[in-house]
Structures are given as C-alpha cells and as structure tokens.
Chimera marker file (.cmm) of the C-alpha trace (Angstrom):
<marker_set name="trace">
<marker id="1" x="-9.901" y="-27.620" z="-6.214" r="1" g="1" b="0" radius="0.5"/>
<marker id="2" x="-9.000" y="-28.877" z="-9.446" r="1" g="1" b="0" radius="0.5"/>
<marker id="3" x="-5.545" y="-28.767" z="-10.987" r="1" g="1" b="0" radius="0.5"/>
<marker id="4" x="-5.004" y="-29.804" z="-14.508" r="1" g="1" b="0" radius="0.5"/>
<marker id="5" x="-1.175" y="-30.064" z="-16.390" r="1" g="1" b="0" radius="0.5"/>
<marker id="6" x="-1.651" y="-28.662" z="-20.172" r="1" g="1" b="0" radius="0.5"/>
<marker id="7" x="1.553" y="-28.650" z="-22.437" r="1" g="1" b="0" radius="0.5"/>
<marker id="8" x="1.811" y="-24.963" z="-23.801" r="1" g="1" b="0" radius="0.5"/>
<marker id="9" x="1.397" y="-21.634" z="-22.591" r="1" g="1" b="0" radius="0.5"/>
<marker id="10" x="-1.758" y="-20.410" z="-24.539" r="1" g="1" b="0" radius="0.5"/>
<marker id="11" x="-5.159" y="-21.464" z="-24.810" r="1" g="1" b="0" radius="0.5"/>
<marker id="12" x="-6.525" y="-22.454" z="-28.440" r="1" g="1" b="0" radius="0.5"/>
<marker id="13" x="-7.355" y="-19.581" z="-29.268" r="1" g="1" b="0" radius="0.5"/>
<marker id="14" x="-3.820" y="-18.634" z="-28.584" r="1" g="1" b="0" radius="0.5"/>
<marker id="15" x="-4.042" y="-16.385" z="-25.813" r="1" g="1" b="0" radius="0.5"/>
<marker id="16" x="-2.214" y="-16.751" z="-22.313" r="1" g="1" b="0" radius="0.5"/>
<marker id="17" x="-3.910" y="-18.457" z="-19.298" r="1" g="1" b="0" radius="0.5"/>
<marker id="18" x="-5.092" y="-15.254" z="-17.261" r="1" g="1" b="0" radius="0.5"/>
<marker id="19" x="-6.827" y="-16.303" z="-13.943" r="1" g="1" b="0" radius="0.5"/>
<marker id="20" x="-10.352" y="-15.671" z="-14.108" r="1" g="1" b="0" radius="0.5"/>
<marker id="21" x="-11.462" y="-17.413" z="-17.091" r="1" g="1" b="0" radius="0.5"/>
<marker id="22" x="-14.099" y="-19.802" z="-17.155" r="1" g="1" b="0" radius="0.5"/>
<marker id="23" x="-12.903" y="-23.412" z="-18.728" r="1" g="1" b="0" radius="0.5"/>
<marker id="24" x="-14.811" y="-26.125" z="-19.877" r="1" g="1" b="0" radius="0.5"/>
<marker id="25" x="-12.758" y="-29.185" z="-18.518" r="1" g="1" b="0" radius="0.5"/>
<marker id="26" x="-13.179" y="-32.489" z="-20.449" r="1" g="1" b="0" radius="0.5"/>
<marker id="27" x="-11.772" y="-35.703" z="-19.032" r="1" g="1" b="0" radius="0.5"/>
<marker id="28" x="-12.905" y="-39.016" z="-19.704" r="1" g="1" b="0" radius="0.5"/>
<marker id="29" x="-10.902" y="-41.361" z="-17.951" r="1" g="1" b="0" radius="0.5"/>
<marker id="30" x="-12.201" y="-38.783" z="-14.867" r="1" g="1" b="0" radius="0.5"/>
<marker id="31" x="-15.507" y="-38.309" z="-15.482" r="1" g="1" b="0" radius="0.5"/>
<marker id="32" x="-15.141" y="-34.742" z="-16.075" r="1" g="1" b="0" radius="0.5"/>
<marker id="33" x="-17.132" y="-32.616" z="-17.993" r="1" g="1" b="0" radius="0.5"/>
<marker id="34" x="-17.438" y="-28.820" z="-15.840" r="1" g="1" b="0" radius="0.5"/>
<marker id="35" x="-17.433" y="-25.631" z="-16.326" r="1" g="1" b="0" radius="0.5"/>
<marker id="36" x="-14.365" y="-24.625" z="-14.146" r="1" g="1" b="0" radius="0.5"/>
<marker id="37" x="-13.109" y="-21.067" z="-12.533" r="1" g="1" b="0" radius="0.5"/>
<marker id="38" x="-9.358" y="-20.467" z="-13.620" r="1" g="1" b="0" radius="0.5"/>
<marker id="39" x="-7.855" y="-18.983" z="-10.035" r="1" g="1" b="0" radius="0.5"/>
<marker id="40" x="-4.172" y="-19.455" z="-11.306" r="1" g="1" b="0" radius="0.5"/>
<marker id="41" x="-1.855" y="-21.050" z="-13.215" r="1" g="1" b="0" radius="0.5"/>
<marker id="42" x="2.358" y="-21.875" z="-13.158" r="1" g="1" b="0" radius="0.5"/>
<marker id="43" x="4.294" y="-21.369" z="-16.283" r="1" g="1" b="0" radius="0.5"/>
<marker id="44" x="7.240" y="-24.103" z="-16.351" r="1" g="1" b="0" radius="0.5"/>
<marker id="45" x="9.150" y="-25.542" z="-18.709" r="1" g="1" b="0" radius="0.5"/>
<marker id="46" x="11.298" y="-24.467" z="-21.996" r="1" g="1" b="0" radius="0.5"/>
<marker id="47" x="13.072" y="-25.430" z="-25.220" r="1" g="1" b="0" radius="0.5"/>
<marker id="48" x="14.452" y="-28.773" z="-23.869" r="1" g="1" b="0" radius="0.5"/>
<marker id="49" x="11.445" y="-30.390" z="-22.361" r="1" g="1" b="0" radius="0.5"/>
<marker id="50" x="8.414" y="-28.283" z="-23.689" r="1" g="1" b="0" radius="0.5"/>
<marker id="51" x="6.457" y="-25.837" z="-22.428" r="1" g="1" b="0" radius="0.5"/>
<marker id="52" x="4.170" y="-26.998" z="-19.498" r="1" g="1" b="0" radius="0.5"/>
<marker id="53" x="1.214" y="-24.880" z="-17.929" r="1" g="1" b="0" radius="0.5"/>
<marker id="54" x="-0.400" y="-26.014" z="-14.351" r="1" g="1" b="0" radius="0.5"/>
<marker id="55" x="-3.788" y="-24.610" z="-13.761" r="1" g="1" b="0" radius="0.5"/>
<marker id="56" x="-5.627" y="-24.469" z="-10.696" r="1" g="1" b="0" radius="0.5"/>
<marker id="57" x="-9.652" y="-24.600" z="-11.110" r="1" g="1" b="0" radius="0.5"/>
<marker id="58" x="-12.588" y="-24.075" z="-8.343" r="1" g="1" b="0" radius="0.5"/>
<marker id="59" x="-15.956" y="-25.002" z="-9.494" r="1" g="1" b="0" radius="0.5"/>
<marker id="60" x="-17.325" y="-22.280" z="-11.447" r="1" g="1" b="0" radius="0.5"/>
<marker id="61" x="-20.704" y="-20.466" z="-8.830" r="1" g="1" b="0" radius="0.5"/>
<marker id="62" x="-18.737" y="-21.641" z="-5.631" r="1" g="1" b="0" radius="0.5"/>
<marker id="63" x="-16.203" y="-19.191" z="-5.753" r="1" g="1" b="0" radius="0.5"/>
<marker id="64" x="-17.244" y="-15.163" z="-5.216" r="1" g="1" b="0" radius="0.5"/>
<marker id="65" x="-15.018" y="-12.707" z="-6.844" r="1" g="1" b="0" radius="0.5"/>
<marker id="66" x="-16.508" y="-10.259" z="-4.344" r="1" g="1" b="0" radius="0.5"/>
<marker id="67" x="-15.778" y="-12.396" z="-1.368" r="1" g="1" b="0" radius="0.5"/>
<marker id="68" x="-12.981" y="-9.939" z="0.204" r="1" g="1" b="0" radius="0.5"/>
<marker id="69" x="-13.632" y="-6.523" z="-0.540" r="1" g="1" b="0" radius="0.5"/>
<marker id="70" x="-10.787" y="-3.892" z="-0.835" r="1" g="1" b="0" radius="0.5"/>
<marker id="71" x="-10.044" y="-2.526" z="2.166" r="1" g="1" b="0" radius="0.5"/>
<marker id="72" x="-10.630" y="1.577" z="2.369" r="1" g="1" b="0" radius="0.5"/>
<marker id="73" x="-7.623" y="3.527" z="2.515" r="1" g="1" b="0" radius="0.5"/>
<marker id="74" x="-6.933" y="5.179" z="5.684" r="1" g="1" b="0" radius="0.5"/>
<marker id="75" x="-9.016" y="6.023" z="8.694" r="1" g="1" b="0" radius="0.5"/>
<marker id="76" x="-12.040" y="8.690" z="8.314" r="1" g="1" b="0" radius="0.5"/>
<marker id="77" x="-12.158" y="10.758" z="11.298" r="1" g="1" b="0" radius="0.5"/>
<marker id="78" x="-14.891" y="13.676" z="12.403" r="1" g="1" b="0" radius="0.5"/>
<marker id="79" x="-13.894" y="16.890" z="11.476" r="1" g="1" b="0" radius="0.5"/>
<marker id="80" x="-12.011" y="18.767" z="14.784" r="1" g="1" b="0" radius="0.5"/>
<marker id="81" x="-11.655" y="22.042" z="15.406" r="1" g="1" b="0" radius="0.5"/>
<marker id="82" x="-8.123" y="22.138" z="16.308" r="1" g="1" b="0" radius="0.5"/>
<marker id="83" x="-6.780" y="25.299" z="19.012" r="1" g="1" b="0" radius="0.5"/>
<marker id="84" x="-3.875" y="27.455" z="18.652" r="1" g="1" b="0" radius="0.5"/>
<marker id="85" x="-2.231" y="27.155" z="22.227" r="1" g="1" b="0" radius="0.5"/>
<marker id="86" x="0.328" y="29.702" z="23.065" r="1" g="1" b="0" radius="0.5"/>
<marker id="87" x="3.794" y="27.680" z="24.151" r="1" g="1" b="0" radius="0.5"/>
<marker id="88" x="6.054" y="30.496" z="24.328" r="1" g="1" b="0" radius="0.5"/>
<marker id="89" x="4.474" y="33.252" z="26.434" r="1" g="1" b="0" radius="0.5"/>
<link id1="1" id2="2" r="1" g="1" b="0" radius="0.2"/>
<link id1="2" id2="3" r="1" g="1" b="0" radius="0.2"/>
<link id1="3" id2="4" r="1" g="1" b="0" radius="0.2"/>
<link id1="4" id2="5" r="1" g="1" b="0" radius="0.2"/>
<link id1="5" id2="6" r="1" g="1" b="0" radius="0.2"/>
<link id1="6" id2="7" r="1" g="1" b="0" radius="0.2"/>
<link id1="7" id2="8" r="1" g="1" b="0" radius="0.2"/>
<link id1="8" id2="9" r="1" g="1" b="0" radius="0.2"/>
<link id1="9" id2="10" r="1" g="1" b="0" radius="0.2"/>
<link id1="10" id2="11" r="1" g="1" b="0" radius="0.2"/>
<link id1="11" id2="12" r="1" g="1" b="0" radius="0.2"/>
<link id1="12" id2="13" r="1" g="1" b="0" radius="0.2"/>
<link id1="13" id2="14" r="1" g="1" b="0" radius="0.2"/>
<link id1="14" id2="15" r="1" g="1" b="0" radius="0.2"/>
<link id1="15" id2="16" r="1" g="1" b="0" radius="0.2"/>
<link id1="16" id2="17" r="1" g="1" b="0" radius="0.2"/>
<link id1="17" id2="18" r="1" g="1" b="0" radius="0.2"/>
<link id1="18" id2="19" r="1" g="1" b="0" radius="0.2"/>
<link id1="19" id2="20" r="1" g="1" b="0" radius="0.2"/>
<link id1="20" id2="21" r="1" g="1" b="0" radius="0.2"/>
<link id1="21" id2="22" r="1" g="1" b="0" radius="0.2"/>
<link id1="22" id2="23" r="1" g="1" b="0" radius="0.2"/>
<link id1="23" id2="24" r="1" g="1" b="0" radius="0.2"/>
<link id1="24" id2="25" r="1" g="1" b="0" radius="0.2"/>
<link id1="25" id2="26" r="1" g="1" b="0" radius="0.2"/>
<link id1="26" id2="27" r="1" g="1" b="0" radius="0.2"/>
<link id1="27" id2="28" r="1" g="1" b="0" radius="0.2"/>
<link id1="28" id2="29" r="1" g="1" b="0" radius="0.2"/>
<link id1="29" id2="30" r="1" g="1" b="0" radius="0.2"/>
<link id1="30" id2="31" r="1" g="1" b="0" radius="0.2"/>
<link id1="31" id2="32" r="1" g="1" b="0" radius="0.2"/>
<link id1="32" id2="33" r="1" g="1" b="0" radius="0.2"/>
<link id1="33" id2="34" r="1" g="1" b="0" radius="0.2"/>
<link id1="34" id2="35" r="1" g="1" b="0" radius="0.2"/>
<link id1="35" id2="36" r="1" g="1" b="0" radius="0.2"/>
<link id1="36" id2="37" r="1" g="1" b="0" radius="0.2"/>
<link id1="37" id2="38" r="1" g="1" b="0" radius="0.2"/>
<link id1="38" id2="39" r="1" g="1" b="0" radius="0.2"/>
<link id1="39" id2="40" r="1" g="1" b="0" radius="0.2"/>
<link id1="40" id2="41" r="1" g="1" b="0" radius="0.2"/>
<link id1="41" id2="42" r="1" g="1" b="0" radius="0.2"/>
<link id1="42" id2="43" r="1" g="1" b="0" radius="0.2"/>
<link id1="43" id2="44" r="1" g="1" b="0" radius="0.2"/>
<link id1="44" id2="45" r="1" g="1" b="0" radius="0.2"/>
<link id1="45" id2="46" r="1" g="1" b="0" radius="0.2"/>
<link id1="46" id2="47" r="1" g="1" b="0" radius="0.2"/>
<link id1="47" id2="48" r="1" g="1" b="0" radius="0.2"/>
<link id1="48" id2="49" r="1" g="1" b="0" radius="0.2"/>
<link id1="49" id2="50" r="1" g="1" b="0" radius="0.2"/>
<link id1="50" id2="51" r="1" g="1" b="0" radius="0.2"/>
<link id1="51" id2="52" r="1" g="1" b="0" radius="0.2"/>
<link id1="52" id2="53" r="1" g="1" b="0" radius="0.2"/>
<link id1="53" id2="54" r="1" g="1" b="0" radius="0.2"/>
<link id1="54" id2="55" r="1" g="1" b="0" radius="0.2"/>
<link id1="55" id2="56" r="1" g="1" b="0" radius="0.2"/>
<link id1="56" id2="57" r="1" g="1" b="0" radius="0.2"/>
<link id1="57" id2="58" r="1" g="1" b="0" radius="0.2"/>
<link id1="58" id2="59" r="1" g="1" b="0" radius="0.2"/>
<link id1="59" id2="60" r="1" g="1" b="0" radius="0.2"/>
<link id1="60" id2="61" r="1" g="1" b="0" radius="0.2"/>
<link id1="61" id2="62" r="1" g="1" b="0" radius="0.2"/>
<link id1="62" id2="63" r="1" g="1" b="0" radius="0.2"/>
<link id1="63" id2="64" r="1" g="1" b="0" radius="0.2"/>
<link id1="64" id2="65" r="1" g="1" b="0" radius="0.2"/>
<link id1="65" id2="66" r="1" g="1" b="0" radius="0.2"/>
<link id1="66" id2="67" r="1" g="1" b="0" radius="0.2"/>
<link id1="67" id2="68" r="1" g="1" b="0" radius="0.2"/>
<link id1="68" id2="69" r="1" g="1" b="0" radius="0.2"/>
<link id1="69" id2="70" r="1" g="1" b="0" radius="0.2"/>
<link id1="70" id2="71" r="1" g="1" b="0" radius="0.2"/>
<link id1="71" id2="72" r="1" g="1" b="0" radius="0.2"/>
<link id1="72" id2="73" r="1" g="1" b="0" radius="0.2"/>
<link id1="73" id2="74" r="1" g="1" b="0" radius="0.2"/>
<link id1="74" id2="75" r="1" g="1" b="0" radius="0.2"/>
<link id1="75" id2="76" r="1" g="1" b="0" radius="0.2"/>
<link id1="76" id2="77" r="1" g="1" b="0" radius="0.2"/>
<link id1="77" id2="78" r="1" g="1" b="0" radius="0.2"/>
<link id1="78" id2="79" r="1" g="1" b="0" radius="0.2"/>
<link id1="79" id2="80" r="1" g="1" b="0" radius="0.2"/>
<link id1="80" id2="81" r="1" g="1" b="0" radius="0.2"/>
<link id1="81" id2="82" r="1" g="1" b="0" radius="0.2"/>
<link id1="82" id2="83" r="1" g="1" b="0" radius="0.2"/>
<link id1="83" id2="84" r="1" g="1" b="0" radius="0.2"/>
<link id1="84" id2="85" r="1" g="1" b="0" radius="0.2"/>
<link id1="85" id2="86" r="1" g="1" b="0" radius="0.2"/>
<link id1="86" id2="87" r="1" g="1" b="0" radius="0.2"/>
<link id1="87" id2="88" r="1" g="1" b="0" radius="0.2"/>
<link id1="88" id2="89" r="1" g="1" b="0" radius="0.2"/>
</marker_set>
C-alpha cells in the first residue's frame, strides 16, 4: 500500500478524489513513477490550515475489483408442496 498527503480536495482537473481511479504517482526523491489504484482517501483540514487530502493507493493489476462478489439475497429453497392439516376437528 501506498499512501500519499496532497493539499486540496480535487484533482487537476478539479474533480473530487473518488476511490477507484487510476493515478499516475510521480515522486522523485522516492523513486516513484506508477500507475496506482485509488482504494480511498480522508478529507481533513479547513480554512485555518488548508485543505489536506490522504490517499491510499494499491498497485494498479494487483488489486481485483471482483475479488468479493455480492452475496445473493436470501436462501433459494425447492419448491414444497405444503398440506392443509386439520387442528380443530
């Protein structure tokens, strides 16, 4: 995992951090230059101090979107025939 500190809210292109997007991460005193997998980010900050955005990257073909698939609602059962029983006679 990868977590970068970016001062803002918004991308360049002005648009919010939304998990899933794929980020090309430059940093040379790092050695980084990657294609990274946004799986969240932390809005922080404010007026005083400035806006601050932490992101958290995986390495973009590592992670699986598809890795936990939803769940099915409820329990499919075979079809029973169900019987009237008298209680009352």
């Amino acid at each position: 995992d990868v977590v970068v500190q970016v001062s803002g809210h918004r991308t360049p292109d002005g648009v919010l951090w939304t998990p899933g997007q794929r980020v090309r991460v430059i940093s040379e005193p790092h050695g980084t230059d990657a294609i990274l997998f946004l799986m969240g980010r932390t809005f922080s900050g404010g007026l005083p101090d400035g806006q601050i955005t932490q992101l958290r990257f995986k390495e973009d073909g590592i992670w699986i979107p598809d890795a936990y698939p939803s769940q099915k609602r409820g329990k499919k059962h075979a079809k029973n025939e169900t019987a009237v029983v008298p209680v009352w006679e």
